[in-house]
Backbone as numpy.savetxt, mean C-alpha at the origin, in Angstrom:
# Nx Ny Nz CAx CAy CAz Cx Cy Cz
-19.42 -15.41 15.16 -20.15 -16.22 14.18 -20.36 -15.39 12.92
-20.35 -16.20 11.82 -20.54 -15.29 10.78 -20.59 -16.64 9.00
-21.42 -15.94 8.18 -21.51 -16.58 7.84 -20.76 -16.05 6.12
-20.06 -15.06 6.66 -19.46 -13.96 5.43 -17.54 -13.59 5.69
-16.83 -14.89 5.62 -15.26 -14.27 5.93 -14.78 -13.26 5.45
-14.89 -12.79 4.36 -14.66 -11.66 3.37 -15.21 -10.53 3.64
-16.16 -10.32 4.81 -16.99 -9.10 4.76 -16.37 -9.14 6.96
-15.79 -10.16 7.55 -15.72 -10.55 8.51 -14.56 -9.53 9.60
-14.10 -9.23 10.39 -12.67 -9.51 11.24 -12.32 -10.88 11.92
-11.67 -11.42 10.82 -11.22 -12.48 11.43 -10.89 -13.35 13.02
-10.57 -11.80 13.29 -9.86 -11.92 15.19 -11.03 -12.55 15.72
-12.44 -12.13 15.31 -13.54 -12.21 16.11 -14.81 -13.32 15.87
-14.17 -13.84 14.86 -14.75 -15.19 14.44 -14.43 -16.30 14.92
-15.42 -16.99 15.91 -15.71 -18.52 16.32 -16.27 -19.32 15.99
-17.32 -19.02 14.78 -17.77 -20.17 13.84 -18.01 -19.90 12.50
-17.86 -20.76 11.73 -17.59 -20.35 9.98 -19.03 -21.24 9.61
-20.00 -20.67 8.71 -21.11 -21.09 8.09 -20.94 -21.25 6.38
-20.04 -21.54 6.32 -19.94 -21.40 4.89 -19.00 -23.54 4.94
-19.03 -23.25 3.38 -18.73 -25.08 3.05 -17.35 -24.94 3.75
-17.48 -26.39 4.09 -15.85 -26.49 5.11 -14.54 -26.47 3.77
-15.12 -27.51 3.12 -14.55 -28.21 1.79 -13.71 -26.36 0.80
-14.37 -25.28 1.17 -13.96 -24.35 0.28 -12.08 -23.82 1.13
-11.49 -23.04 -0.11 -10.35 -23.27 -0.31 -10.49 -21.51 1.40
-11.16 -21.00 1.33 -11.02 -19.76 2.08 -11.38 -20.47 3.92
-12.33 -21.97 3.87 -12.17 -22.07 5.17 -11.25 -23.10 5.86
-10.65 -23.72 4.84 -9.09 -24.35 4.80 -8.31 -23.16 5.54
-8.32 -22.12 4.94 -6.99 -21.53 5.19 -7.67 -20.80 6.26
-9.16 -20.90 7.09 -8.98 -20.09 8.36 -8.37 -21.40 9.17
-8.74 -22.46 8.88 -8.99 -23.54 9.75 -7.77 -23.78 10.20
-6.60 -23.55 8.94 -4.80 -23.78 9.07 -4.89 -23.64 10.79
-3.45 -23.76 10.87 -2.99 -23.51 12.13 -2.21 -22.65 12.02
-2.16 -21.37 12.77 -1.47 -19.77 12.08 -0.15 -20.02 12.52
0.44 -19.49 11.08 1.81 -19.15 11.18 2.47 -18.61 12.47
3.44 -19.75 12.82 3.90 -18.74 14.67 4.63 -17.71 14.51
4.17 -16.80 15.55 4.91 -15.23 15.76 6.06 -15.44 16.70
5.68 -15.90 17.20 7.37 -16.41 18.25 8.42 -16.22 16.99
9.94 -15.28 17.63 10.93 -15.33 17.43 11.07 -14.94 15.41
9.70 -14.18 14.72 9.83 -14.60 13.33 11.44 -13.75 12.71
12.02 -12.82 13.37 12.93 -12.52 13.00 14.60 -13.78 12.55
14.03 -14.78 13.48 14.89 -16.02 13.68 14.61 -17.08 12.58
13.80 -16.81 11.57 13.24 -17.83 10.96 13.46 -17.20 9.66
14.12 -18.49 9.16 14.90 -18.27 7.91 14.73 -19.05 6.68
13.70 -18.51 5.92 13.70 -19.36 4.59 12.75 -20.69 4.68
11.64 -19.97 5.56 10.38 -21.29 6.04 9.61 -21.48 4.52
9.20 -23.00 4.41 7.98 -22.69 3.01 6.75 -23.16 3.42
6.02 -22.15 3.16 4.38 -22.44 3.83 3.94 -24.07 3.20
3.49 -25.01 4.12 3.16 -26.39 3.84 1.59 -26.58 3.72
0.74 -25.15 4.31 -0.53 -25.05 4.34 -1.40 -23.58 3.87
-2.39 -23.58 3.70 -2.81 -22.15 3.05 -3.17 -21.75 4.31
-3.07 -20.09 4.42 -3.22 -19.59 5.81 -3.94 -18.57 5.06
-5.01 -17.92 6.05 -6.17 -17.00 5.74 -5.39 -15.01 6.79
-5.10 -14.40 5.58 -5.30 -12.99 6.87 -6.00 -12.10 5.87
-6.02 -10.70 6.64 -6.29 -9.74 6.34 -6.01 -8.24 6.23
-5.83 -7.81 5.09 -4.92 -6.55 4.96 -5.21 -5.62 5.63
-4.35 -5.10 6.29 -4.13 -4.16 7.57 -3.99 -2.74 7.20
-2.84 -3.20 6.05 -2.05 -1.62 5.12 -1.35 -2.27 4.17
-1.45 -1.60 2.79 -0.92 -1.19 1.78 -0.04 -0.53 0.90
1.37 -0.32 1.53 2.30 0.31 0.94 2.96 0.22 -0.52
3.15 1.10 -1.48 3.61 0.39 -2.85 5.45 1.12 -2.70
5.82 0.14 -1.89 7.02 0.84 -2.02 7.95 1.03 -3.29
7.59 0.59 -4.73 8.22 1.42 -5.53 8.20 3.21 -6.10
6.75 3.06 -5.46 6.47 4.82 -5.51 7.31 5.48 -4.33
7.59 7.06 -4.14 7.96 7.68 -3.80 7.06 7.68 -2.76
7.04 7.60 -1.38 6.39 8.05 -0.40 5.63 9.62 -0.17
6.95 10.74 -0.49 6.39 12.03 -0.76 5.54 12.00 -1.15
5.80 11.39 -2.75 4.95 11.83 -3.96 3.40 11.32 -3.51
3.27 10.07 -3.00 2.06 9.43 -2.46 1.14 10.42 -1.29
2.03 10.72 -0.43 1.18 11.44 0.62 0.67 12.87 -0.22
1.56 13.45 -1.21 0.95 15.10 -1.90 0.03 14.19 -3.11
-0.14 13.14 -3.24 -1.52 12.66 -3.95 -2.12 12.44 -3.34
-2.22 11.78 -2.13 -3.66 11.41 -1.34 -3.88 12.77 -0.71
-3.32 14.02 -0.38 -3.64 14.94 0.12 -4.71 16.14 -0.63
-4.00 15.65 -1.93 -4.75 16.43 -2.96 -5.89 15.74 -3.29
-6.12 14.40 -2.85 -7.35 13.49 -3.10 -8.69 13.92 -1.67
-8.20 14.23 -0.72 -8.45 14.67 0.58 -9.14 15.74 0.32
-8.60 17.08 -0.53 -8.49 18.37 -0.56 -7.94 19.04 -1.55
-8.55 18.77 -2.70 -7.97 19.24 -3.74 -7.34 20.80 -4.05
-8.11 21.66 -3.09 -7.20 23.19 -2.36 -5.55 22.98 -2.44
-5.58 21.74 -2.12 -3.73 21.25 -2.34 -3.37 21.06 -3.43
-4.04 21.16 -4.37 -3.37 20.84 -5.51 -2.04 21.39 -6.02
-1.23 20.67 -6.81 0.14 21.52 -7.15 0.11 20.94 -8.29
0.53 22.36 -9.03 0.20 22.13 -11.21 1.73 21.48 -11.43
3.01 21.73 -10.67 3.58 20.58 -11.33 4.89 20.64 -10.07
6.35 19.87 -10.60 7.01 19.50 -9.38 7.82 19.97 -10.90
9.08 20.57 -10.41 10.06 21.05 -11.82 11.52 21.25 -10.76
12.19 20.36 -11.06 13.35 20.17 -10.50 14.72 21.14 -11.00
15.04 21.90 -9.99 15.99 22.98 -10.24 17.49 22.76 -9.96
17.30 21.60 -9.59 18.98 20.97 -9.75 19.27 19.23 -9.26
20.16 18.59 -9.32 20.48 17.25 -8.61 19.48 16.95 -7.94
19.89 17.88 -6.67 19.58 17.36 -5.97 18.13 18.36 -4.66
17.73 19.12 -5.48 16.37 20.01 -5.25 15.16 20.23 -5.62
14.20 19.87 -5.35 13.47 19.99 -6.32 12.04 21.28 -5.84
11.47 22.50 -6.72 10.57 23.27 -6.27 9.47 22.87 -6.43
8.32 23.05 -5.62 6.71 23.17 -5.86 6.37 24.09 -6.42
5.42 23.98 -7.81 4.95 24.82 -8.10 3.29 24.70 -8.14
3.22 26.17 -6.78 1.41 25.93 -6.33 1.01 26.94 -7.35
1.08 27.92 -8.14 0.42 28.33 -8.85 1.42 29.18 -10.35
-0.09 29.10 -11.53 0.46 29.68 -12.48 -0.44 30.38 -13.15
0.54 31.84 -13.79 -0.27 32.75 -14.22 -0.56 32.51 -15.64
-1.79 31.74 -15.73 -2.20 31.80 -16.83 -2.35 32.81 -17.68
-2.44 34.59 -17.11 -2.71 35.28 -18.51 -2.11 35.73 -18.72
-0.50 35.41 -18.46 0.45 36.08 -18.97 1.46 34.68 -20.02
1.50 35.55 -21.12 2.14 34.57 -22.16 3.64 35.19 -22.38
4.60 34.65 -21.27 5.48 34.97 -20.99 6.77 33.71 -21.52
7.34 33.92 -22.87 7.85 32.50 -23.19 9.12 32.53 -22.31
9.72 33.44 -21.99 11.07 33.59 -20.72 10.98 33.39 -19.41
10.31 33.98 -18.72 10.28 33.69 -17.20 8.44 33.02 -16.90
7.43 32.99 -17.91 5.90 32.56 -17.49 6.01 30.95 -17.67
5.09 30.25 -17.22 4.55 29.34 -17.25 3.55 29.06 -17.87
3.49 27.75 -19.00 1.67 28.41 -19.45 0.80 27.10 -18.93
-0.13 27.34 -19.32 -0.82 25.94 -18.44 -0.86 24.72 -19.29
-0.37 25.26 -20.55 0.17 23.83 -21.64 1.18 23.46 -21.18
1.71 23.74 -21.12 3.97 23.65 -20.50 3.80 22.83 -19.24
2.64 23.68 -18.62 2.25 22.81 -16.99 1.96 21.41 -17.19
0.88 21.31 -17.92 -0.28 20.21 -17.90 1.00 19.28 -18.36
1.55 19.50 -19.34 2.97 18.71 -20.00 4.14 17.92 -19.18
4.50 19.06 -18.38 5.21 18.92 -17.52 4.87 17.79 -16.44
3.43 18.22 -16.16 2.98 17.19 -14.92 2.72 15.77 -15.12
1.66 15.38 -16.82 2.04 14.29 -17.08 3.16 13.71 -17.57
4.54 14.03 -18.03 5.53 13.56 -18.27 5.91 13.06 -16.82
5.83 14.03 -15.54 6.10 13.81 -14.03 5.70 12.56 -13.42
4.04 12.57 -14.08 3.31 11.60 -13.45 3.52 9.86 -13.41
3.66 10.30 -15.44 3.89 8.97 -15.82 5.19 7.93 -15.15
6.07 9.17 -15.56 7.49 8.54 -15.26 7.14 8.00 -13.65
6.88 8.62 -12.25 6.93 8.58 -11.44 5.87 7.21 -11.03
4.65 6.94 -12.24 3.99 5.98 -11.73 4.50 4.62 -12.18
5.08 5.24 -13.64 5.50 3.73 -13.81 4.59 2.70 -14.60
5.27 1.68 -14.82 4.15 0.21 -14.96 3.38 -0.13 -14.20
2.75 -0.29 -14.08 1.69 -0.98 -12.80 2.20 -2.02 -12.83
3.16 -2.97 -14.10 2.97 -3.94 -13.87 4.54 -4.51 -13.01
5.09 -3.28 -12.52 6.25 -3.54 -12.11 6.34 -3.11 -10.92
4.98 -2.97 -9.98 4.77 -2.15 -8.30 4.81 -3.38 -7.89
5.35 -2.98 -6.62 5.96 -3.85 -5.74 5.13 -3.21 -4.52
4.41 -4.36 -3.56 3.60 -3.66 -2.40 4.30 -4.56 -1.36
4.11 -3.54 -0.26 4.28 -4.61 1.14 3.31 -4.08 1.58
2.56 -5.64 2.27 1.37 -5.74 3.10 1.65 -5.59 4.14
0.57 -5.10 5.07 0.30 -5.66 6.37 -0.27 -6.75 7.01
-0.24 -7.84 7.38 -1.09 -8.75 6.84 -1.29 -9.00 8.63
-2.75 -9.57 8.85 -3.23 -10.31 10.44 -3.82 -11.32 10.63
-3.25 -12.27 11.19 -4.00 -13.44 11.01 -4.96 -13.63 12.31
-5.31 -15.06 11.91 -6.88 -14.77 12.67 -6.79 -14.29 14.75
-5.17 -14.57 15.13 -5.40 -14.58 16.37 -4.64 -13.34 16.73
-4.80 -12.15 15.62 -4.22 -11.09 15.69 -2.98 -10.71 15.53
-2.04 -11.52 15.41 -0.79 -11.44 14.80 -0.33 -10.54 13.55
0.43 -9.78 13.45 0.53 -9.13 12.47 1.92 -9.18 11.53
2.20 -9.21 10.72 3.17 -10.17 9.73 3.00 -9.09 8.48
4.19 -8.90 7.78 4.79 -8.45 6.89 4.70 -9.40 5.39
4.12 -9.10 4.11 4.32 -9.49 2.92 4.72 -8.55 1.82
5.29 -9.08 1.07 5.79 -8.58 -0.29 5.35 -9.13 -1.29
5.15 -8.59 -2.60 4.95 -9.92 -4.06 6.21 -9.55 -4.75
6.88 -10.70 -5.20 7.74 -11.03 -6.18 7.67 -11.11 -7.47
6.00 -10.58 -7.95 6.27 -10.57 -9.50 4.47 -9.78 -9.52
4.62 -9.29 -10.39 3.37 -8.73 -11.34 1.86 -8.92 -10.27
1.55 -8.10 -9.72 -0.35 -8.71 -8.99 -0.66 -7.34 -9.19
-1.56 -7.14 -9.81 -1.77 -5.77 -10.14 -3.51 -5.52 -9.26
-3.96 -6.59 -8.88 -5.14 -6.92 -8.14 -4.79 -6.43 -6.67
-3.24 -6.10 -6.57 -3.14 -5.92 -4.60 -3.65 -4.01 -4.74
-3.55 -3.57 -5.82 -3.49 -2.06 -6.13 -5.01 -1.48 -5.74
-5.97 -3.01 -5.26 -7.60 -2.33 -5.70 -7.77 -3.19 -4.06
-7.06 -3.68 -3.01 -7.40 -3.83 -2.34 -7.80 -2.67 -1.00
-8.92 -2.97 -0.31 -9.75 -2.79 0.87 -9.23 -2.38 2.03
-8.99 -2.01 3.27 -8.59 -2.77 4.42 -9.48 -3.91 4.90
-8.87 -4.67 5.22 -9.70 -5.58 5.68 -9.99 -6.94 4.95
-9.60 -6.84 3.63 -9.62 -7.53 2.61 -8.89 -8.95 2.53
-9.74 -10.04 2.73 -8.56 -11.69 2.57 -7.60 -11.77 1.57
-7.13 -12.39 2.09 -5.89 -12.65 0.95 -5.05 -13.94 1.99
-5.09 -14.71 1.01 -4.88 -16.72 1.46 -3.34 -16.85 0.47
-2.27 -17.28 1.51 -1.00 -16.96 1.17 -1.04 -18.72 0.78
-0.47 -19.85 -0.35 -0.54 -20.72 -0.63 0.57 -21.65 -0.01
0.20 -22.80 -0.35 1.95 -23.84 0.00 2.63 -23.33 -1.08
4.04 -23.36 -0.77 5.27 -22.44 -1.35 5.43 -21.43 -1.10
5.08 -19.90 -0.54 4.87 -19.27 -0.41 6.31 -19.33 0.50
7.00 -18.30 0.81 8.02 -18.07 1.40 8.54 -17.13 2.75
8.57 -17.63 4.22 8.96 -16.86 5.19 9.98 -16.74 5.35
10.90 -15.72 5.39 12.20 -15.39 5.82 12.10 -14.04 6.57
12.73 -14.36 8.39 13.55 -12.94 8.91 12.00 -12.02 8.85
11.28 -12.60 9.01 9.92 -11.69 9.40 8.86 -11.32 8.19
9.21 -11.73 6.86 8.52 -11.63 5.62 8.04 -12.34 4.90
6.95 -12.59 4.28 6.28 -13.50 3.75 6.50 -12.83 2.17
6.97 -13.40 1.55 7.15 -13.44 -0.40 5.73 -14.23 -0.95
5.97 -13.59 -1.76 4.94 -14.43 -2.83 4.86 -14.18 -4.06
4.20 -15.17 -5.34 4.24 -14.94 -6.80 3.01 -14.84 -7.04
2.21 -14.73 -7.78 0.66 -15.57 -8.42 0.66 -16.49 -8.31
1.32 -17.54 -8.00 0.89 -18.70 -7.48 0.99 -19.50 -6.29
1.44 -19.30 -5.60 1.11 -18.85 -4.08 0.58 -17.72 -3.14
-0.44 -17.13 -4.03 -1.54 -16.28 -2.88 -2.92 -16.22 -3.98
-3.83 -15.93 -3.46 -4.99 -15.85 -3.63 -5.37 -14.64 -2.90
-6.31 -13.92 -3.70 -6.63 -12.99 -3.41 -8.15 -12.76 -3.35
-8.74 -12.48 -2.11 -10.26 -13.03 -1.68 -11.26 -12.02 -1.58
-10.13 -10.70 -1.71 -10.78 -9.65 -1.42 -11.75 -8.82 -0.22
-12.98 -8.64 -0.70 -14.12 -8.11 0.32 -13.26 -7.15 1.42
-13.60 -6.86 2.25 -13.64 -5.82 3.12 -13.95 -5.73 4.64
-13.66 -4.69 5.57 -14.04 -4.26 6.45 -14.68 -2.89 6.91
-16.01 -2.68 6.44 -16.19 -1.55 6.46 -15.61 -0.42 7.18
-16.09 -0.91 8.88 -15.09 0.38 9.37 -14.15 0.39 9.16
-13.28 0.00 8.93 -11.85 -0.13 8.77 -11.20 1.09 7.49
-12.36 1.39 6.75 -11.85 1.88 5.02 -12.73 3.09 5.11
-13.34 3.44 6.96 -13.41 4.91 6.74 -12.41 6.19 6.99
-12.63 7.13 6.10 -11.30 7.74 6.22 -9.87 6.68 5.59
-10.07 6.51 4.95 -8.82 5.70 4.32 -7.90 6.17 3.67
-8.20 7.19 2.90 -7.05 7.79 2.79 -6.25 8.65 3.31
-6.57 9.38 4.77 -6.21 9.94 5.37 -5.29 8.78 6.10
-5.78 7.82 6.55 -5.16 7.02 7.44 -3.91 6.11 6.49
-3.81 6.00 5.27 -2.99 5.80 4.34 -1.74 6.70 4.30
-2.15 8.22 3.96 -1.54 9.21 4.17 -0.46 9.26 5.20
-0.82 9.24 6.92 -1.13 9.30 8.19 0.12 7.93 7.94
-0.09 7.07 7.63 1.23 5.77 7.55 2.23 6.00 6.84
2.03 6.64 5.81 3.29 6.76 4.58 3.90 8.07 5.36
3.35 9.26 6.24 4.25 10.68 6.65 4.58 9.70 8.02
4.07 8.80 8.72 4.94 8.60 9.55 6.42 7.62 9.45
6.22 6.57 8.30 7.21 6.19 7.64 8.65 6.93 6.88
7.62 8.34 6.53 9.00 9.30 6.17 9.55 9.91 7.68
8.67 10.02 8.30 9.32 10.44 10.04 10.03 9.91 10.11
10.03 8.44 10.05 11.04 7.51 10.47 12.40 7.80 9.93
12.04 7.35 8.59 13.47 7.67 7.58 13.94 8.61 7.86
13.64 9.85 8.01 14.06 11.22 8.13 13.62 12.18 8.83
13.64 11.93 10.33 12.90 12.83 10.96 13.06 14.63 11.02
14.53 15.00 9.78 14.42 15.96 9.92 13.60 16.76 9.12
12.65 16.04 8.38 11.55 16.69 7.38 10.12 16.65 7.85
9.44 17.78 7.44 8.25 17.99 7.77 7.58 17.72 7.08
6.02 17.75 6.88 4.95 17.15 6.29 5.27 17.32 4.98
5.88 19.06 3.98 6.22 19.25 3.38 7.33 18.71 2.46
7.91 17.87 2.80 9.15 17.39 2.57 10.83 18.31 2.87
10.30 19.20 3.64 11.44 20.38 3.81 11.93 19.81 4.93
13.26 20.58 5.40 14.15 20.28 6.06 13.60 21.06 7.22
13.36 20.74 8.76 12.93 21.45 9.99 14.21 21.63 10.74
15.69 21.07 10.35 16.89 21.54 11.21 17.90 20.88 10.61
């Protein structure tokens, strides 16, 4: 029971206290998207608004590396690294420290050259915001867990929660296990799950190094080669 969906876990809700008539208890009320066979299902268009809640947050146009040595340094700023300076194609070195009191224009580093270096790094590497591309985790109310993407500009998925609603619209698009969407087929409802967003960036972290496991299990936390 609850009289707060947005602040709620869906899984565990059996009665809604809020107006029936509103657009957030429509889409618990839907009838959830079936999990049976979704790899088999090709090019479905949502006919009803369905209610879940974000699980995880990936922006897969960023670099995964680059993400986990930012949330690490967000963790523990002891990690910090003054810049990333690429020494060929296809190599690139860390650089954890620089000697500031040596004004060495041949072989030194100065911490102007750094600071330079890192936002030219940064920028390039972050990009537009208005051109990130996220895949969700998304769960609907009977625990099911389902895959989304956006197809154009939501710069609002960048400030989401775990735990956070988000109401996928009619049109909205299933194919082969993925749910698409534009700004105008999703809604974004926000709120939260407290426990869920403790330790969050560790557990963010903790998803993106096991995702590079995947890809490449011959690299270590570091991004180096283990064999």
């Amino acid at each position: 029971m609850t009289s707060d969906l947005r602040k709620a876990d869906i899984t565990t809700v059996t009665r809604v206290l809020e107006d029936p008539n509103s657009l957030l208890v429509q889409a618990f009320n839907s009838e959830p998207w079936p999990a049976k066979d979704v790899f088999e299902q090709k090019l479905k268009i949502l006919d009803r608004p369905l209610l879940f809640q974000v699980c995880m947050i990936d922006n897969v146009s960023r670099s995964k590396l680059t993400q986990v040595d930012e949330l690490q340094v967000m963790i523990d700023p002891r990690r910090q690294k003054v810049d990333r300076l690429s020494t060929s194609r296809d190599r690139q070195e860390l650089i954890s420290e620089v000697n500031i009191d040596e004004d060495d224009d041949n072989n030194g580093v100065t911490s102007s050259n750094a600071n330079n270096n890192q936002t030219t790094s940064a920028a390039k590497e972050t990009g537009n915001l208005n051109q990130h591309v996220y895949k969700l985790t998304l769960q609907d109310k009977n625990g099911n867990l389902f895959y989304a993407i956006n197809l154009e500009s939501i710069p609002g998925l960048k400030t989401c929660f775990f735990g956070s609603k988000l109401i996928l619209l009619p049109g909205a698009v299933f194919n082969r296990g993925m749910f698409t969407f534009t700004n105008s087929t999703v809604k974004l409802m926000y709120g939260l799950i407290q426990q869920w967003n403790e330790g969050k960036l560790q557990k963010v972290s903790d998803y993106l190094q096991n995702e590079l496991n995947a890809q490449n299990p011959t690299l270590n936390a570091n991004g180096k080669r283990t064999a």
